[in-house]
Residue, then its C-alpha position, 0 to 999 in steps of 0.5 A: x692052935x689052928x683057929x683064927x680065935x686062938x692066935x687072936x687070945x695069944x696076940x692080945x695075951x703077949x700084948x699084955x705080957x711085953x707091956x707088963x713086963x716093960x713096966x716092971x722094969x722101969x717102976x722097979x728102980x724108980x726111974x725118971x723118965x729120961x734116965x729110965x733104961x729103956x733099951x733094956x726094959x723093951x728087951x726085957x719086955x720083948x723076950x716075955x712077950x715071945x716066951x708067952x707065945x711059945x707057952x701057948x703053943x706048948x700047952x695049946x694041945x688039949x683045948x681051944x684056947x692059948x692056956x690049959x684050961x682056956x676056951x675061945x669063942x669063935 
């Protein structure tokens, strides 16, 4: 959890996580694009991507990488 590889994997993996969780959101109800909620799918997509990262620090004990069973390459 102390290397510069780790962060960078858990970066790139809340990325990944806000821009999936947002999509959901709005694709879910079919919405045009101004009448999207966007407050809403931001929010929702913000609070996954912090959730991502306190998963990664909370299984980040036994390897180097963010998940259980991940490794990073330095």
């Amino acid at each position: 959890m102390l290397t510069r590889a780790f962060w960078k994997a858990t970066g790139e993996r809340s990325v990944r996580t806000f821009a999936q969780s947002t999509l959901a959101v709005l694709t879910g109800g079919s919405f045009g694009l101004l009448d999207a909620p966007w407050q809403g799918a931001v929010g929702a997509g913000g609070l996954a991507a912090v959730l991502a990262v306190l998963t990664a620090i909370a299984t980040s004990g036994g390897s180097e990488g963010p998940g259980l069973t991940e490794t990073v390459t330095k």
